[in-house]
Each structure stands twice: as structure tokens, then as C-alpha cells.
C-alpha atoms as a printed R data frame, in Angstrom:
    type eleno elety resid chain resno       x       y       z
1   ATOM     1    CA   UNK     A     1  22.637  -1.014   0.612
2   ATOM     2    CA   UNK     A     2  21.660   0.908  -2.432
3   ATOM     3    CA   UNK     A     3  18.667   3.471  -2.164
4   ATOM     4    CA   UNK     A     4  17.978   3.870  -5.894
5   ATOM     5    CA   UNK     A     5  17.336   0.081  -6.201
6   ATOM     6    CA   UNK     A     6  13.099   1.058  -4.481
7   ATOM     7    CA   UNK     A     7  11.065   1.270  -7.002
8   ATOM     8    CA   UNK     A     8   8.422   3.296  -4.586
9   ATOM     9    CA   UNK     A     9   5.931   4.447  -7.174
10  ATOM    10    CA   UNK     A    10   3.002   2.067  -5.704
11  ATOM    11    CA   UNK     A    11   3.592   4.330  -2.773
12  ATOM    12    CA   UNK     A    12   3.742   7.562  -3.966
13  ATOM    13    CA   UNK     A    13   1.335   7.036  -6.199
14  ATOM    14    CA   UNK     A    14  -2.363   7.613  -4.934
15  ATOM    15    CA   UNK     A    15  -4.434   8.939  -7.860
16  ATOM    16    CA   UNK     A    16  -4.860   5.637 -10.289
17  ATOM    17    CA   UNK     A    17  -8.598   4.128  -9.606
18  ATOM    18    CA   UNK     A    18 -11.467   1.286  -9.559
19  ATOM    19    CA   UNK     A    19 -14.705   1.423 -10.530
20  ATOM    20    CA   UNK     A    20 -18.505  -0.509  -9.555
21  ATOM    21    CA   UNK     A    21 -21.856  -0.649 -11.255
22  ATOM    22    CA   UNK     A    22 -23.780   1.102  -8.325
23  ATOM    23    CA   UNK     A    23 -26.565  -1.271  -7.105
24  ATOM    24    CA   UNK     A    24 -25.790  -3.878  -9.813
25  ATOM    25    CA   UNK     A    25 -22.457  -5.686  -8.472
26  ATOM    26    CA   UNK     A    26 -20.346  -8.513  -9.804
27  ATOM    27    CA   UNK     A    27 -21.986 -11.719  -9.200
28  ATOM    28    CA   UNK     A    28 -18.406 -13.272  -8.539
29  ATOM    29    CA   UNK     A    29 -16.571 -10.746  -5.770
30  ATOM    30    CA   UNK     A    30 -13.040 -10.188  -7.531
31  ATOM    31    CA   UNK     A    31 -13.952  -9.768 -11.422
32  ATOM    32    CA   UNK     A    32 -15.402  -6.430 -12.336
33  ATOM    33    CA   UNK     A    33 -18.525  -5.960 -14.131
34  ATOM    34    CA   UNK     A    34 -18.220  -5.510 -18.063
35  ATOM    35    CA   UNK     A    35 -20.882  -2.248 -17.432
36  ATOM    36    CA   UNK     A    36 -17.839  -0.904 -15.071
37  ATOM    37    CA   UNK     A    37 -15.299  -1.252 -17.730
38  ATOM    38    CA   UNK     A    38 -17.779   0.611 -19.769
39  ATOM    39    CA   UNK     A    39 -18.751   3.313 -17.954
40  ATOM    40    CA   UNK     A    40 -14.518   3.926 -16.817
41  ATOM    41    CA   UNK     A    41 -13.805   4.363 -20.531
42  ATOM    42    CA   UNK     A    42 -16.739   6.343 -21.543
43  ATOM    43    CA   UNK     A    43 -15.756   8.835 -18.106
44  ATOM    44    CA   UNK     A    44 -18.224   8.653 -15.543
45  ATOM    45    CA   UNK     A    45 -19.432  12.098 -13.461
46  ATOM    46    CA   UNK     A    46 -16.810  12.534 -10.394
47  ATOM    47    CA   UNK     A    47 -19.664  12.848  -8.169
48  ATOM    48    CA   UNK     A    48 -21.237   9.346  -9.396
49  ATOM    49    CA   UNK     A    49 -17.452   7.777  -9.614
50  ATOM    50    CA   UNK     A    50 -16.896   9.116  -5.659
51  ATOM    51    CA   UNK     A    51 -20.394   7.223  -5.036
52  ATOM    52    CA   UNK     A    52 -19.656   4.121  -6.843
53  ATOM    53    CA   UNK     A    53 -16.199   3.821  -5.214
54  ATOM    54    CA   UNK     A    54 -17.713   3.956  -1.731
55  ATOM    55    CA   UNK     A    55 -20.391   1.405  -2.217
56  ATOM    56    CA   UNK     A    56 -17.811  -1.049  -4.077
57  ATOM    57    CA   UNK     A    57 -15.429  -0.853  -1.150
58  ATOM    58    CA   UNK     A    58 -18.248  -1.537   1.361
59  ATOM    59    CA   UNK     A    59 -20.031  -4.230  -0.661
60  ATOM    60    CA   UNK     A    60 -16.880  -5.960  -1.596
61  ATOM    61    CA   UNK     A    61 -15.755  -5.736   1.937
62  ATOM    62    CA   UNK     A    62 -18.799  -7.293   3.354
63  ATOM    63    CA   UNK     A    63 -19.479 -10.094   0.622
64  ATOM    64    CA   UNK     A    64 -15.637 -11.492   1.168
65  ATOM    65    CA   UNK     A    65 -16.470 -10.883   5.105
66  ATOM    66    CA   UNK     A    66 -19.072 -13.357   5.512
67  ATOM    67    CA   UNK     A    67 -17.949 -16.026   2.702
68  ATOM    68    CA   UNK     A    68 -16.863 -19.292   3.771
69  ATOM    69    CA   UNK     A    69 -15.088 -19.811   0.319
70  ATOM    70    CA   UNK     A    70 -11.271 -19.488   0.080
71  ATOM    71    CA   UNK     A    71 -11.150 -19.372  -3.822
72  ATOM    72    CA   UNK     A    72 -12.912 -15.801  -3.336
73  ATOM    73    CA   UNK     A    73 -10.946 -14.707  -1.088
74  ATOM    74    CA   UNK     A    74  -8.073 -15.223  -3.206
75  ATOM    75    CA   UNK     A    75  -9.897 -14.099  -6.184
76  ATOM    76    CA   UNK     A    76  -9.865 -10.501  -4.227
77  ATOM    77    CA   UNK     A    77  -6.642 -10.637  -2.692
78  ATOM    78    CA   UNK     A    78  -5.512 -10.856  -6.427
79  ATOM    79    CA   UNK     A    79  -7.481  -8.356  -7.759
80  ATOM    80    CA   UNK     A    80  -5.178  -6.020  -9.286
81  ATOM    81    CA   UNK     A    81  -2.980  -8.781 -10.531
82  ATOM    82    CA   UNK     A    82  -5.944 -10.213 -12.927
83  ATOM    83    CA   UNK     A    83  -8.125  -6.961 -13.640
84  ATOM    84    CA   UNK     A    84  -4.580  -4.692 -13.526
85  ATOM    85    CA   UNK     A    85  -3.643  -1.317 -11.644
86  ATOM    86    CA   UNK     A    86  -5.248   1.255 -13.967
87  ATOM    87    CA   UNK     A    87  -8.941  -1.021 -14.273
88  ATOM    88    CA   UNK     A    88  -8.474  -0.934 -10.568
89  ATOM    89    CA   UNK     A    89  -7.664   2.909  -9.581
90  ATOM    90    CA   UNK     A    90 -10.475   4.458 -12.248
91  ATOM    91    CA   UNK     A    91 -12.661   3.978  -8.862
92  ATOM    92    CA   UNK     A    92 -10.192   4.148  -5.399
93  ATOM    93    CA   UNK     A    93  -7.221   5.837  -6.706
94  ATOM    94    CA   UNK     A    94  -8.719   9.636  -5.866
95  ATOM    95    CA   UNK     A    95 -10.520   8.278  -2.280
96  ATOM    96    CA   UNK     A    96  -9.200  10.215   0.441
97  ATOM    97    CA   UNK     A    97  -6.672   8.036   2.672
98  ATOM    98    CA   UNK     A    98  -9.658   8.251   5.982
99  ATOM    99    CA   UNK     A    99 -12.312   6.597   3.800
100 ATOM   100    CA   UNK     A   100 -12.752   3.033   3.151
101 ATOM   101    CA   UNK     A   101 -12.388   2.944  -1.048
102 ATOM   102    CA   UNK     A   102  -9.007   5.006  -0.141
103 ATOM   103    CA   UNK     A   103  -7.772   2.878   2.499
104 ATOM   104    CA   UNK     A   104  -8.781  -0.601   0.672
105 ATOM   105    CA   UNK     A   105  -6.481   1.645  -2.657
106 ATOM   106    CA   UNK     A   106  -3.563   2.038  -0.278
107 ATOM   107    CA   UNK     A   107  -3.252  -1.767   1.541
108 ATOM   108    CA   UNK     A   108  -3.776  -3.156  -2.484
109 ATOM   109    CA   UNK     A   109  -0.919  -0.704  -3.342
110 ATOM   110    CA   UNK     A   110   1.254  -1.946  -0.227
111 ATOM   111    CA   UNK     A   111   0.690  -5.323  -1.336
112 ATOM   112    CA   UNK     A   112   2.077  -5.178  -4.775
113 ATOM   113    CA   UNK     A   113   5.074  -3.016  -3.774
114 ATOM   114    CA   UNK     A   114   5.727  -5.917  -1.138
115 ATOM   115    CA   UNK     A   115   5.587  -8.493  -4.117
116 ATOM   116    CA   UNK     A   116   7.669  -6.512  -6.673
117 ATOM   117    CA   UNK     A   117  10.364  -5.569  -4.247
118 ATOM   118    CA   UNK     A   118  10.196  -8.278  -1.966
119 ATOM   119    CA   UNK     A   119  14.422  -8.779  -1.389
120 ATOM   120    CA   UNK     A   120  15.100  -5.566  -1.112
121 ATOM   121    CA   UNK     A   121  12.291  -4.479   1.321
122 ATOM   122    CA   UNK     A   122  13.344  -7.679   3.429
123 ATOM   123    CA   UNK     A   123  16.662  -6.417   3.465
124 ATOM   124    CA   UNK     A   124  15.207  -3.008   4.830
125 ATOM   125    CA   UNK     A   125  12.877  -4.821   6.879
126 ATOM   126    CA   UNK     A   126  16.500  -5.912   8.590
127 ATOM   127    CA   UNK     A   127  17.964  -2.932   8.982
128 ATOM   128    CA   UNK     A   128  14.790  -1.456  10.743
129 ATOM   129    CA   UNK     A   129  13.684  -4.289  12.528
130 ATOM   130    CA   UNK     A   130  17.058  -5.863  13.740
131 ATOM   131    CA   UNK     A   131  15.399  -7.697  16.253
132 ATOM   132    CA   UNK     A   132  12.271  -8.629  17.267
133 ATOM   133    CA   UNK     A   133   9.635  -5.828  18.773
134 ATOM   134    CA   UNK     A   134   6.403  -4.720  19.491
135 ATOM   135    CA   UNK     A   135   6.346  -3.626  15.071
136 ATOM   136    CA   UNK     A   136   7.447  -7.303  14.520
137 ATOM   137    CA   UNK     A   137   4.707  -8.709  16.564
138 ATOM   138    CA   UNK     A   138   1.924  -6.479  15.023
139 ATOM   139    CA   UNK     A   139   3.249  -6.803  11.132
140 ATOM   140    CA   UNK     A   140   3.466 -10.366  11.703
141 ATOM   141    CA   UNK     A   141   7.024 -10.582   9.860
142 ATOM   142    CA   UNK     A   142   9.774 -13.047  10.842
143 ATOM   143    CA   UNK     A   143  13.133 -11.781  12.846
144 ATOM   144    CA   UNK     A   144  15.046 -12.389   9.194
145 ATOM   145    CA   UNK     A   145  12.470 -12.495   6.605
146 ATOM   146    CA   UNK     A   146  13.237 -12.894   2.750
147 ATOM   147    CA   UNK     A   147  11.544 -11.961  -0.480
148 ATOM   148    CA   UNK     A   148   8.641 -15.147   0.192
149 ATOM   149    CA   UNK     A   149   8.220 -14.122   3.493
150 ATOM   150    CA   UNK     A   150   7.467 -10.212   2.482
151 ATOM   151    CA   UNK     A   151   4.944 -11.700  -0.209
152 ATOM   152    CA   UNK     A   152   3.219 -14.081   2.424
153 ATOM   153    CA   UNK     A   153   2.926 -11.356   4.713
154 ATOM   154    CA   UNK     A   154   1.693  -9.056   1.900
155 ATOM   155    CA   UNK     A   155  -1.352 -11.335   1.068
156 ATOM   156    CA   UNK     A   156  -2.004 -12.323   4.892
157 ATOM   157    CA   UNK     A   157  -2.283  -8.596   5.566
158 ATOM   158    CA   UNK     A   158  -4.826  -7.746   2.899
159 ATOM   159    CA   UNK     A   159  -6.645 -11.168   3.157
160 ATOM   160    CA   UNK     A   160  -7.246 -10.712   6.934
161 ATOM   161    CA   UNK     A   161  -8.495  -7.367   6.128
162 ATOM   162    CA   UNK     A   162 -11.210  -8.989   4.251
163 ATOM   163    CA   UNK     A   163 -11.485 -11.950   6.356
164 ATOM   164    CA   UNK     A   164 -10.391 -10.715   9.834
165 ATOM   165    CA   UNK     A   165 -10.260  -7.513  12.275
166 ATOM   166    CA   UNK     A   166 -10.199  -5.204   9.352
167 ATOM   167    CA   UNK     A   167  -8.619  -2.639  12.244
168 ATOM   168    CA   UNK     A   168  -5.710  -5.052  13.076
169 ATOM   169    CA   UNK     A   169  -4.928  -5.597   8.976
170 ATOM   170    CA   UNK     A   170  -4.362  -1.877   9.220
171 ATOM   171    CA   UNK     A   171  -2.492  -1.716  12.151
172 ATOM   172    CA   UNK     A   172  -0.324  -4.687  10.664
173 ATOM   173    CA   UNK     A   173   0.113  -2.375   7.504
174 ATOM   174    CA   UNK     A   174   0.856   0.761   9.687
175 ATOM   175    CA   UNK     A   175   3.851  -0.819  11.602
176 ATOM   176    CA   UNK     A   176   5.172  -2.389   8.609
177 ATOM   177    CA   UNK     A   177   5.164   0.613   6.915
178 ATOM   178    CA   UNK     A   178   7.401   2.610   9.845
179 ATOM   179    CA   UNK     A   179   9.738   0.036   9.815
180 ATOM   180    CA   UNK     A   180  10.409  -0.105   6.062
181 ATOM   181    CA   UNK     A   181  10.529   3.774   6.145
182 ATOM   182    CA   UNK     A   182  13.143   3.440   9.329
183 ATOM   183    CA   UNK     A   183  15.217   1.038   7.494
184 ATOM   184    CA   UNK     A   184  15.294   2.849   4.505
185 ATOM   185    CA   UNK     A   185  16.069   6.192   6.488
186 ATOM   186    CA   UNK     A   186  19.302   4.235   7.519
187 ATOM   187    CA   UNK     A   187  20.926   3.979   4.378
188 ATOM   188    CA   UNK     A   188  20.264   7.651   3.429
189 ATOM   189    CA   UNK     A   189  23.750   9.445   4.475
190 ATOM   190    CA   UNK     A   190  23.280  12.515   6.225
191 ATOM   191    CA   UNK     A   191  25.540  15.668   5.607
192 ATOM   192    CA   UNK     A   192  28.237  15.529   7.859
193 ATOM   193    CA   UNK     A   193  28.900  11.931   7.332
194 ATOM   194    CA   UNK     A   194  29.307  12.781   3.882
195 ATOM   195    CA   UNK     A   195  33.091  12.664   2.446
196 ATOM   196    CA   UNK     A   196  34.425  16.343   2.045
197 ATOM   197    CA   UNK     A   197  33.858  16.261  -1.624
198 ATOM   198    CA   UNK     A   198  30.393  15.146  -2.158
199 ATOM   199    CA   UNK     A   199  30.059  17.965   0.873
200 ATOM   200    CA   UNK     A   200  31.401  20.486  -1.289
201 ATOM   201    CA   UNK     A   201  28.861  18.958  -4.811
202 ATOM   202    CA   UNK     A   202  26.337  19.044  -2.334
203 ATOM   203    CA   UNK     A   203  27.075  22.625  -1.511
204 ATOM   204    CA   UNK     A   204  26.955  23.394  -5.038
205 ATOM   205    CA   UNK     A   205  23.953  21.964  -5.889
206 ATOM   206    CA   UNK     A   206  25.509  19.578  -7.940
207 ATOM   207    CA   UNK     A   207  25.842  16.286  -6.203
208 ATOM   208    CA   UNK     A   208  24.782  13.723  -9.170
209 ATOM   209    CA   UNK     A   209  23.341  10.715  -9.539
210 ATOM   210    CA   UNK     A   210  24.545  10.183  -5.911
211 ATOM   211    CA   UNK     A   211  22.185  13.256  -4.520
212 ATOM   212    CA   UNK     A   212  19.410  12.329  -6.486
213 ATOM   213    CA   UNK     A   213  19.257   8.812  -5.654
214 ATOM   214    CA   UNK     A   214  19.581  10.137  -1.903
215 ATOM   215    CA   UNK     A   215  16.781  12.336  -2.691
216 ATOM   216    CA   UNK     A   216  14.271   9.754  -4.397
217 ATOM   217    CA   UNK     A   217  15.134   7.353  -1.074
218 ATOM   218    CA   UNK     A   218  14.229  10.591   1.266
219 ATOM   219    CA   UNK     A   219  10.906  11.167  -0.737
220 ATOM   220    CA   UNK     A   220   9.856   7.354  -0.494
221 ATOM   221    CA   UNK     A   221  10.611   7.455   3.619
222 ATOM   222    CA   UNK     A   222   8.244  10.646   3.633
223 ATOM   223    CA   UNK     A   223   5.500   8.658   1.487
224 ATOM   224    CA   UNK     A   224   6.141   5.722   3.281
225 ATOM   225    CA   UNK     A   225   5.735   7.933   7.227
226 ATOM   226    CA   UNK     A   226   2.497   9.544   6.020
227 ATOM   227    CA   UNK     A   227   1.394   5.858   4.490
228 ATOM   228    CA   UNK     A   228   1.726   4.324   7.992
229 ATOM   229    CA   UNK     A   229  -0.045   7.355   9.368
230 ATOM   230    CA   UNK     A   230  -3.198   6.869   7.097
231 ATOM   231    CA   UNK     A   231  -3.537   2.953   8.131
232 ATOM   232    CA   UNK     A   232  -3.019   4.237  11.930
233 ATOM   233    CA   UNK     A   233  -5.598   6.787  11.331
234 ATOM   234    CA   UNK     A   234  -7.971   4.797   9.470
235 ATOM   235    CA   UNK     A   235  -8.106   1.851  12.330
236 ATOM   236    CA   UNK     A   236  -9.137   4.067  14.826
237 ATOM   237    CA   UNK     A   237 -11.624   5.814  12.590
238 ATOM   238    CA   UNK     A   238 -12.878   1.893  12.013
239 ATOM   239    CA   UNK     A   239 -12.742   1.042  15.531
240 ATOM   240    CA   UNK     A   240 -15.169   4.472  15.756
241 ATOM   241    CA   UNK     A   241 -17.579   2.959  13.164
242 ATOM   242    CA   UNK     A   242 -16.736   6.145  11.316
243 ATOM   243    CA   UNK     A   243 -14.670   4.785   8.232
244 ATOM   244    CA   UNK     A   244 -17.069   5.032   5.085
């Protein structure tokens, strides 16, 4: 299949941001407090915006934990759709991958690149998965899944990361992840199977729309690899107690 039809910019992208109100949080888990809004579009200190995006993730986290309410869990599992991206990222975007804001950033990320480009990541999801495995197990995703099963398994992941073993919704993410990357890897022609005249473009440095298309799908398999790395790493550092 075509590797320029990925639109991987949720992946590669790791420096948009959301924002909290310090001691003062929403009332209602999922809406953000008019004061945040403020404060993002007046430009907070870095210092205070690294602070406030560690206690959001860790009092959101918990309040969604222990609520018995389904309406607020959806009401965060839909965050970014309601309050959009850029409201969102003023406070998680610039979190380091091994903290909790940054890792919470990354599986909301995930989630919306599942939704947007649900056929054609099933499709990889085929190629990289062609049968069932240990990765097909952990992800939770269906031998032949399709565009509604990649957005079901995009809000189980990040619901159950809320609601469930907040370790296993990254190890679900993790595997996913590899297997999207493998299946993308797939299509990418190498050199020698190349035919002898996009060889000699390539040689040249001029290989077209063709090479760069090749070259956006190789940068999206390295963002993808080093995505799948960060949920690995940040379960374990969970599992440690050790993910703040």
C-alpha cells in the first residue's frame, strides 16, 4: 500500500501542551478551568507550567481512577476532541516521555492518530500482525481489524489507563505501536529491490516524490519505534512507583 497516505504528525509531534490551575482544579474532570485558559494565553513561567502539568496529570489520573461514573470517564477519554490539541499541549506537550504529564501527552496523541487514520493503520495493523501473537494479545486488536475496530481499541486503551492497570494501558500502547511501525516498515522498498532506474535517481539524489514519500514513511517507523519504547519504559518506571 501507499506510504504517503500516514498522516503521522500526532506522532512526531511532541511539543503542543495542556495546562491546570495548580491547587484549584476543574470541578468536572475533562473541562479545563477558564483560569487555565487564562493563564496559557497570558504565558505562564516554564517552571510553574512544568509544575502545573505534573499535578494535572496526577490529579486527573486519580479523580477518573476512583469514579464510579462512566460519563467522566468519557468526558476524559475525549478530552482533546472537546477542549482541542493546542488547549491541550500548552501543559503536556514539553513533558519528558518518562514522566506522567508526558506519557498521559503521548497515549492522547496515539489515540487521535488511531481515530484519524483508522483504515489505513488497520491495513498496517495487517501487514504487521498477519496473525495472531503475543502483540495481538497485549494490544487487544482483532486478527483482521478495520477502521471501528482501531477507534474502539484507541479509546479502550486510554480509558483503561484511567480506569485500569495504568501499566498494562501502556504496555497495550507499546505493542501496538511496534506493530504499526513493522507494518509500515514493510511497504518501505529497500534499495536493491528497487527497479534499476529509481536505483540510479536514488543515486543521484534525485528520486522524487517517490523518495520522499519513502522517506516521510521511514521517519514515522523511527517515531513510531522510539514511541513504543517510551510506553515500554514508562510501565516499568510505573510498576517502580517512580513515574511522576
Amino acid at each position: 500500500m501507499s506510504t504517503n497516505s500516514f498522516d503521522s504528525s500526532s506522532i512526531l509531534s511532541s511539543r503542543s501542551g495542556f495546562v491546570s490551575s495548580g491547587p484549584s482544579r476543574p470541578s468536572r474532570p475533562g473541562q479545563l478551568d477558564p483560569a487555565v485558559i487564562e493563564q496559557i494565553s497570558g504565558g505562564a513561567d516554564p517552571q510553574q507550567v512544568s509544575e502545573m502539568s505534573h499535578v494535572s496529570a496526577a490529579s486527573l489520573l486519580d479523580k477518573v481512577h476512583h469514579t464510579t461514573d462512566p460519563e467522566v470517564v468519557r468526558r476524559v477519554v475525549t478530552l482533546v476532541d472537546r477542549e482541542g490539541v493546542d488547549i491541550v499541549a500548552e501543559l503536556w506537550s514539553d513533558a519528558a516521555p518518562d514522566t506522567l504529564p508526558g506519557i498521559l501527552w503521548r497515549l492522547y496523541l496515539l489515540r487521535s492518530w488511531m481515530r484519524r487514520q483508522g483504515h489505513a493503520i488497520s491495513e498496517l495493523w495487517r501487514i504487521g500482525e498477519p496473525r495472531d501473537t503475543a502483540a495481538s494479545a497485549i494490544a487487544g486488536v482483532d486478527a483482521a481489524p478495520d477502521a471501528a475496530a482501531m477507534a474502539r481499541t484507541a479509546d479502550s486503551i486510554l480509558s483503561g489507563a484511567f480506569t485500569g492497570d495504568f501499566a498494562l494501558a501502556l504496555d497495550r500502547a507499546a505493542a501496538f505501536c511496534e506493530v504499526i511501525a513493522r507494518g509500515l516498515k514493510a511497504g518501505i522498498p529497500t534499495f536493491e529491490q528497487a527497479p534499476q532506474a529509481v536505483q540510479h535517481l536514488q543515486a543521484s539524489q534525485d528520486a522524487g516524490q517517490a523518495g520522499k514519500n519513502q522517506a516521510a514513511a521511514r521517519k514515522t517507523v523511527s517515531a513510531l519505534t522510539a514511541t513504543a519504547k517510551d510506553f515500554a519504559k514508562a510501565a516499568l518506571l510505573w510498576r517502580q512507583g517512580r513515574l511522576e
